[in-house]
N, C-alpha and C positions, 0 to 999 in steps of 0.2 A: 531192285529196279533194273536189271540186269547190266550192262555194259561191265566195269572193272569193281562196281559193289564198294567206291568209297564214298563215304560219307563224311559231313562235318562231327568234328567232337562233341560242338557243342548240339547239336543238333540228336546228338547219342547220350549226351550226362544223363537227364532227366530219366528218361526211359530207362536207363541202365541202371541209377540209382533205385529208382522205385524197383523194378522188376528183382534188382540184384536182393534187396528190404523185405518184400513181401515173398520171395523164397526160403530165407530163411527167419522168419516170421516165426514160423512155429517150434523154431527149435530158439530162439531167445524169453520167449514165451515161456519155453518149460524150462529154460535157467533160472530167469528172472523173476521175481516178485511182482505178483499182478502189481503191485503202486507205481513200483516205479517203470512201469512201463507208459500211465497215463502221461507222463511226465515229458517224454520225448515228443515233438510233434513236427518233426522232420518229414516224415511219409504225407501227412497230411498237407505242410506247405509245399514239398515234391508235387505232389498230386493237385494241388492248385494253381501251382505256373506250368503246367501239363496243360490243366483245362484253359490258360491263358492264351494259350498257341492256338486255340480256338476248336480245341474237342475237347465234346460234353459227356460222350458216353464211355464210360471206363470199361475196361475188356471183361470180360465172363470170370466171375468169382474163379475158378478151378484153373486160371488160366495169366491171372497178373503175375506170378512169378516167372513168366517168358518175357523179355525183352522185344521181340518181334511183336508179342500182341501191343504191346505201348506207342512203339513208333509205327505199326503199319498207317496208322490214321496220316501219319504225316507224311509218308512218301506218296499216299491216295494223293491228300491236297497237290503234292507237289508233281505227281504225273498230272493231273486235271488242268493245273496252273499251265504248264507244259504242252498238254496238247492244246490248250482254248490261246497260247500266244504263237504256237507254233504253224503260221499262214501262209508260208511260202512251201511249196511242194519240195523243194533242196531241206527246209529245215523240218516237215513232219516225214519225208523218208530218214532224214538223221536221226529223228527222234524212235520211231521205230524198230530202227535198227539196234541202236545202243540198248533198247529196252527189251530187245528177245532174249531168249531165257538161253540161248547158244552165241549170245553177246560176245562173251568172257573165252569162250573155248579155246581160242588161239593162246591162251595165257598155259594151258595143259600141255601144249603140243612140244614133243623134243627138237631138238635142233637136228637136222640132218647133215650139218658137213663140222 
């Protein structure tokens, strides 16, 4: 979202737990005994206080073990939220600015003295 890129934790569990789950998915899979794999159902209730936050559509089968695809739905909401309260022209230039993708760059620069 560009500016300094921090975000809340909680606002990262979710996404990070699923994402971190369905990556290595496949390799618990070939340890484990199909049974007691039905047995767990963490991923499943992850993935329902997911779609609680108010998204429906789960990311692209090839593609849930990235992090990024779980939360991007939520930073969408939250730029939209952002730009539809942002009404005064001081607050949608601020909003703009923290959100260019060269936001952060002063964070790289050396010190010169």
């Amino acid at each position: 979202m560009g500016g300094l890129g921090i975000r809340y934790a909680v606002d990262a569990a979710i996404p990070c737990y699923i994402a971190s789950l369905r990556s290595v998915l496949p390799l618990v899979e070939a340890l484990l005994p199909a049974d007691s794999l039905g047995a767990d159902s963490t991923l499943e209730e992850a993935i329902d206080l997911w779609k609680e936050r108010g998204v429906f559509t789960l990311p692209p089968e090839d593609k849930r073990g990235v992090q990024k695809e779980w939360e991007a739905p939520f930073h969408d909401l939250t730029m939209s939220t952002l730009r539809v309260t942002a009404t005064a022209p001081t607050d949608q230039a601020r909003l703009l600015a923290a959100t260019d993708e060269n936001a952060g760059a002063w964070l790289h620069v050396l010190p010169s003295a």
